[in-house]
N, C-alpha and C positions, 0 to 999 in steps of 0.2 A: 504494500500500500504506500503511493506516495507520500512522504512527511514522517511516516514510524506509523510501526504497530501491522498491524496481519486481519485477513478475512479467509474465513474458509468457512466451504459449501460442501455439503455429503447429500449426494441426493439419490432419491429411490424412485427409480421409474415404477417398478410395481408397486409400490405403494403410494407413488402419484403423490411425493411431499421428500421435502428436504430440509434441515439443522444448519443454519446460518451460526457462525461465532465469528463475533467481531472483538478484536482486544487492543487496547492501548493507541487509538486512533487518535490525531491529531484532537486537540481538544477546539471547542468552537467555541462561538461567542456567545453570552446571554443572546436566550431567545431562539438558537438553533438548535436543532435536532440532526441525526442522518437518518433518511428513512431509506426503507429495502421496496423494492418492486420486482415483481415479476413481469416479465416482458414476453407478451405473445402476439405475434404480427404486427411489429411498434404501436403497441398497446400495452400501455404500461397498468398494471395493477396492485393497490399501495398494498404491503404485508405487516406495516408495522415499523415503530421508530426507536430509536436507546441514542444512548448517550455517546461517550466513546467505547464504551465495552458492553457489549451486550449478545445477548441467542434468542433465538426463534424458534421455532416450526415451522415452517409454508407448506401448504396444500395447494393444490391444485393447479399441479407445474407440467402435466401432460400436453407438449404442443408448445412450452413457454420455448422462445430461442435465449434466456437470458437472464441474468439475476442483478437488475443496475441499482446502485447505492447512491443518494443525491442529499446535498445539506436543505433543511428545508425548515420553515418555521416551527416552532416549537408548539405540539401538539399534530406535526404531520399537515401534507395540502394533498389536494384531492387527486393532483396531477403534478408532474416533477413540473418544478420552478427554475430550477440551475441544470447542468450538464454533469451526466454522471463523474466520482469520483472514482468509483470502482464498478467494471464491469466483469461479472465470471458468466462464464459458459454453462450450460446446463447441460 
């Protein structure tokens, strides 16, 4: 991850969900969050936001091309607002 700190994705096709852990990530400013999206057909779909350290769950990643991670206001937006900082592959 640029800046410090790591993101890693395990994800399960048969079980159609995957374990995000994000650790030691650049810290942000009051008011920001990172949040995770699932991307299927550049269609992004929000999973959920943390701080600099945080895990997940995601479901319903059958068909997703992608798992992008964007700084976004505190409390998550309905749609990415900035340009991913981290993209992984699904």
């Amino acid at each position: 991850f640029e800046g410090g700190g790591y993101v890693r994705l395990i994800a399960s096709e048969k079980a159609d969900s995957a374990y995000i852990v994000a650790s030691s990530l650049p810290g942000l400013p009051d008011g920001k969050v990172y949040q995770v999206w699932v991307v299927k057909d550049d269609s992004p779909a929000s999973q959920g936001v943390f701080a600099s350290s945080g895990s997940m769950v995601m479901k319903d990643l059958n068909g997703a091309d992608r798992v992008a991670i964007t700084v976004e206001p505190k409390g998550g937006s309905k749609q990415p607002t900035t340009a991913p900082v981290a993209t992984l592959a699904v």
